[in-house]
C-alpha positions as CSV (number, residue, x, y, z in Angstrom):
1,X,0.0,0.0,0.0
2,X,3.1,2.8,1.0
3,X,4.5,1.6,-2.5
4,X,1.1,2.4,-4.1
5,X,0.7,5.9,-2.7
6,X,4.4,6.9,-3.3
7,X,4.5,5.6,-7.4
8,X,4.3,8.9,-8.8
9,X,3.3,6.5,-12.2
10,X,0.3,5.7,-10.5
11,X,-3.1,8.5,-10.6
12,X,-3.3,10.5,-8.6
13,X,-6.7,9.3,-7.6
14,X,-5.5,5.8,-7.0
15,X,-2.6,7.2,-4.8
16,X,-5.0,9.4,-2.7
17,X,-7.4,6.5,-2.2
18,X,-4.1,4.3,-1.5
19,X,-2.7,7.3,1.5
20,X,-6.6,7.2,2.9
21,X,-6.5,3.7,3.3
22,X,-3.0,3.8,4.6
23,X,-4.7,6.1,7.3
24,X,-7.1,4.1,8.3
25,X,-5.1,1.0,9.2
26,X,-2.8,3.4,11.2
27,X,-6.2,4.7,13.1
28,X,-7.0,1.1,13.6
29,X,-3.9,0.5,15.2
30,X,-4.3,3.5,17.0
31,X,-1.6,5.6,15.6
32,X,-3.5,8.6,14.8
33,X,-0.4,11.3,14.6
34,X,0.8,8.4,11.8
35,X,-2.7,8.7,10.4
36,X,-3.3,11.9,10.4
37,X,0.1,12.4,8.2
38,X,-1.2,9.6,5.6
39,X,-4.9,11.3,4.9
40,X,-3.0,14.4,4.7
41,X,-0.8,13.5,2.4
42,X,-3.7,11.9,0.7
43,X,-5.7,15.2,0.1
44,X,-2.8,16.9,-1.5
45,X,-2.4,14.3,-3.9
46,X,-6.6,14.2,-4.6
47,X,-7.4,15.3,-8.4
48,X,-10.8,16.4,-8.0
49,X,-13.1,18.4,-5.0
50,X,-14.9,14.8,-4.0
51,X,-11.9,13.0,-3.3
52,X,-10.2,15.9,-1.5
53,X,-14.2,15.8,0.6
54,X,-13.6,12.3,1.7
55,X,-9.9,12.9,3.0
56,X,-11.0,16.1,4.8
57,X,-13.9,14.3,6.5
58,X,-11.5,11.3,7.7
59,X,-8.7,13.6,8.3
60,X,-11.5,16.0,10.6
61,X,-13.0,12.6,12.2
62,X,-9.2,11.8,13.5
63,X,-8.4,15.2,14.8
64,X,-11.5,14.7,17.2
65,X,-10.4,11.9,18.2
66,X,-6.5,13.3,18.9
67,X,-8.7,16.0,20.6
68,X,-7.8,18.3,18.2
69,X,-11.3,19.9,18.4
70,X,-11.0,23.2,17.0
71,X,-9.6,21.3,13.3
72,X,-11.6,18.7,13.5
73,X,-14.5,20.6,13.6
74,X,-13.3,23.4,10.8
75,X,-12.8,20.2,8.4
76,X,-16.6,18.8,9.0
77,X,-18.5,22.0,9.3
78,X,-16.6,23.2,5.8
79,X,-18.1,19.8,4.1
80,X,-21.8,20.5,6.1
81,X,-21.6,24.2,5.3
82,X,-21.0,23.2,1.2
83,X,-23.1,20.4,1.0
84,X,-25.7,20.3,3.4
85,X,-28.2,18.1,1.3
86,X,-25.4,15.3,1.1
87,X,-26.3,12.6,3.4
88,X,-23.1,12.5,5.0
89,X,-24.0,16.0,6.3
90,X,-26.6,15.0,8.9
91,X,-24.2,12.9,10.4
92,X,-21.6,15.0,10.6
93,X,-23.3,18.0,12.1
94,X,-23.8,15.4,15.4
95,X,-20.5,14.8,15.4
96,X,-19.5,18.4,15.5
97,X,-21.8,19.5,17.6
98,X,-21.3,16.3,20.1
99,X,-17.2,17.0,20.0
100,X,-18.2,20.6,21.4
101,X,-20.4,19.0,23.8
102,X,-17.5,16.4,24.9
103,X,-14.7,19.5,24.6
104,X,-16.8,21.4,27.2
105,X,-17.0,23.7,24.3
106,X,-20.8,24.6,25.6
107,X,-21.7,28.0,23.7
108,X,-20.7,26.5,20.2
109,X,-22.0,23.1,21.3
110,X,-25.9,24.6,22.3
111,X,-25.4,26.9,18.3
112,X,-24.6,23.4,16.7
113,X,-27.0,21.3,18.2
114,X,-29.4,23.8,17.3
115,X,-28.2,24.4,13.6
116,X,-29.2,20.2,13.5
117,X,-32.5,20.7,14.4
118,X,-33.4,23.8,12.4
119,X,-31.4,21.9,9.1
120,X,-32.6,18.4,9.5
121,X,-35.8,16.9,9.8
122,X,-35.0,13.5,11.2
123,X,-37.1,13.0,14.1
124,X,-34.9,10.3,15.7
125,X,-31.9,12.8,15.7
126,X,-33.8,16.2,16.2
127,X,-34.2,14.3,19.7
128,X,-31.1,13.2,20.3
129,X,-30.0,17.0,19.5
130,X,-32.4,19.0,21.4
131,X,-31.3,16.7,24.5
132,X,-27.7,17.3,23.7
133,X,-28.6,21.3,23.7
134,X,-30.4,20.8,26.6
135,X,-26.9,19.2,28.6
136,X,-25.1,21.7,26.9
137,X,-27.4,24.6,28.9
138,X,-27.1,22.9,32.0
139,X,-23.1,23.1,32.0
140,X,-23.6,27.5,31.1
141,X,-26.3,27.5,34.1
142,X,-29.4,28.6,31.8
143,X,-31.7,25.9,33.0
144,X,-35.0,26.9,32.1
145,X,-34.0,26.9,28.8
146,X,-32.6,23.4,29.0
147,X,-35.7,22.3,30.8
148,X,-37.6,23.7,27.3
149,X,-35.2,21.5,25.1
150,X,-35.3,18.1,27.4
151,X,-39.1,18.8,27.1
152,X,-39.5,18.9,23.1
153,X,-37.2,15.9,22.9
154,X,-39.0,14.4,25.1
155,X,-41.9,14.9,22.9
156,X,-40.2,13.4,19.8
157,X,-38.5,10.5,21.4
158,X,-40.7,7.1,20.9
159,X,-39.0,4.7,23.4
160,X,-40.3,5.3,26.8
161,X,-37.2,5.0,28.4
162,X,-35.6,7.6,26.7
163,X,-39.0,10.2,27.2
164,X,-38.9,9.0,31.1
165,X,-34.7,9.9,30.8
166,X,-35.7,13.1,29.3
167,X,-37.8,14.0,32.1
168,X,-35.6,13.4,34.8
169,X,-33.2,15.9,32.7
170,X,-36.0,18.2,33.2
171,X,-36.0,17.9,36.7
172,X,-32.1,18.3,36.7
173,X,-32.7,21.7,34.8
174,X,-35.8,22.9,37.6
175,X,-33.9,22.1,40.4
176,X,-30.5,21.6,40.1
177,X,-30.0,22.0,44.5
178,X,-32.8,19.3,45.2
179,X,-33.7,17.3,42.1
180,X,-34.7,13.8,42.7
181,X,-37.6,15.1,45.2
182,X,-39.0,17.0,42.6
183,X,-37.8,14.5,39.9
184,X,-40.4,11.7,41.6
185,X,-43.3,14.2,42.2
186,X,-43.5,14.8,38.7
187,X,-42.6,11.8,37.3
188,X,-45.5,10.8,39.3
189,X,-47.9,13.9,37.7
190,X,-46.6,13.0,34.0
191,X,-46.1,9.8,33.6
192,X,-48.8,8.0,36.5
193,X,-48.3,5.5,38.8
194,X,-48.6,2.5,36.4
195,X,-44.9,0.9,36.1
196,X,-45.7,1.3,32.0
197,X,-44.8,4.9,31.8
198,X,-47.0,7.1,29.5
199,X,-45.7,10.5,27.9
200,X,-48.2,13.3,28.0
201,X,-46.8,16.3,26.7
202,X,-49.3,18.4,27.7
203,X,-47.7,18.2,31.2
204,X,-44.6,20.4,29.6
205,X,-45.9,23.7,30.1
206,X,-46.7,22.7,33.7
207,X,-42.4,22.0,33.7
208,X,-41.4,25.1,32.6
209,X,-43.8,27.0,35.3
210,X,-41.5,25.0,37.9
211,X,-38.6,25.8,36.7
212,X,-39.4,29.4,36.6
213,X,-40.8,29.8,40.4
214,X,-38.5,26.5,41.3
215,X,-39.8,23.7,42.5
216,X,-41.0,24.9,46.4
217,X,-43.2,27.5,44.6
């Protein structure tokens, strides 16, 4: 494969292709820096804008895994950002905005969380987004605002678990000095007492009341 990629003789496609999958055995072996170096020298070798695309996209994926966050995320928001109906896109707007999440990177995180759900229609990942945002508001301290986005996903998610998670997050946000008190009342008020939990979003704009007067008002 390193002979394949260095043959000047060969295209230039075939010796881009040949450095990307040099990369990826290096990131399986977990030598990233290596890895890194390979897809690089892989996207300066591309002919055309597509291959370049799918060494940038490896090359971003890798830096966010070396915790390089801020390139990692320049790479995959440049390939959302000029091809947004691609359906690579979707997935890599998670990413991004779940690397700012992990970074601690909170302000950017809640903008790209919120650029998912306002770009994508996928209810399955509009939910998994809004509760990202929602964590993401937690960790800046605006917590009726991440009590409103634990709500909606809440709403959208279909597994009860996950809306009965959700809810508790919502109690989190409301009360975040004496939550699981609060967390059981209204658990208790929105879901029932039946061990088969029921959604009913009509309970939400109950929530948000709490989390403006807290939950002794």
């Amino acid at each position: 494969m390193q002979g394949l990629a260095t043959q000047e003789s060969v295209r230039a496609d075939r010796r881009a292709e040949a450095w990307y999958a040099l990369g990826r055995i290096h990131e399986a072996a977990n030598d990233l820096t290596i890895a890194t170096n390979a897809v690089s020298r892989g996207i300066q070798c591309a002919p055309t804008p597509e291959i370049k695309n799918q060494g940038s996209i490896l090359l971003g994926q890798m830096d966010l895994k070396l915790k390089r966050v801020d390139e990692g995320v320049n790479l995959l928001k440049a390939f959302v950002t000029a091809n947004p109906s691609d359906p690579l896109a979707e997935t890599l707007q998670m990413q991004v905005a779940e690397a700012c999440l992990t970074a601690g990177i909170n302000a950017q995180a809640v903008d790209e969380y919120q650029h998912y759900v306002e770009t994508f229609t996928n209810p399955v990942g509009q939910a998994q987004a809004l509760s990202g945002k929602g964590s993401a508001l937690i960790n800046l301290g605006r917590y009726a605002e991440a009590a409103t986005a634990f709500g909606k996903a809440g709403d959208l998610y279909v597994n009860v678990a996950d809306k009965e998670r959700c809810l508790f997050k919502v109690g989190d946000a409301c009360s975040p000095t004496d939550s699981t008190r609060w967390r059981l009342r209204h658990t208790n008020a929105c879901f029932g007492n039946s061990r088969t939990l029921r959604w009913r979003s009509r309970q939400v704009p109950d929530r948000r009341v709490h989390c403006q007067n807290g939950p002794h008002g």
